[in-house]
Residue, then its C-alpha position, 0 to 999 in steps of 0.5 A: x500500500x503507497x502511503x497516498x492510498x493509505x490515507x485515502x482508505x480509513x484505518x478501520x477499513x484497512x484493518x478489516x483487510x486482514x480479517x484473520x489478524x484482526x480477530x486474532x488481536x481483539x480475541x488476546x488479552x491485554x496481559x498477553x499483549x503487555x508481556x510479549x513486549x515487556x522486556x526482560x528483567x535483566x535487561x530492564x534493570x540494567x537500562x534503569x541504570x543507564x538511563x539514571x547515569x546518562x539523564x540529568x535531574x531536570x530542576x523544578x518549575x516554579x510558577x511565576x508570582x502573579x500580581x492582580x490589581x487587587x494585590x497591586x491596589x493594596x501595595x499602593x494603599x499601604x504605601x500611603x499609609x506609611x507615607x502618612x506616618x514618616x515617607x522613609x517607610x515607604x521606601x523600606x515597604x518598596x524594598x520589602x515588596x521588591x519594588x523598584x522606584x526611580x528617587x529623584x534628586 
């Protein structure tokens, strides 16, 4: 079969072309099918070393730190606030929140 006939024809209709294979497929269990492909043992432990030796440990993802407008409306509230009381604390707030702010001279 040229690959343009095999897209053209759908796959079930393909797999009704060898109807012998077929049954044969559907009729054995999934166990069987999982152990024929399964490889053997030694050879698995032996491919989970390699596979620890040769793969390096992928860090963690983090997700990045979301401001809403709420948070963003509540950071300037409190700016205020400390800026009623003395404007030196609105700077330590800025650099406790990780805030950069341009200090004219």
């Amino acid at each position: 079969m040229s690959m343009l006939t095999r897209m053209l024809i759908p796959r079930s209709v393909r797999r009704a072309a060898h109807p012998g294979r077929a049954v044969k497929r559907a009729v054995t269990p999934r166990v069987v099918k999982r152990a024929r492909h399964a490889m053997h043992p030694v050879s698995n432990a032996k491919y989970s070393v390699e596979r620890s030796l040769n793969t390096k440990r992928r860090p963690v993802r983090r997700r990045p730190v979301t401001r809403t407008p709420a948070m963003f409306l509540m950071g300037v509230v409190i700016g205020f606030a400390l800026f009623a009381i003395n404007p030196w604390l609105v700077l330590a707030w800025c650099v406790f929140c990780g805030v950069m702010i341009a200090v004219s001279r």
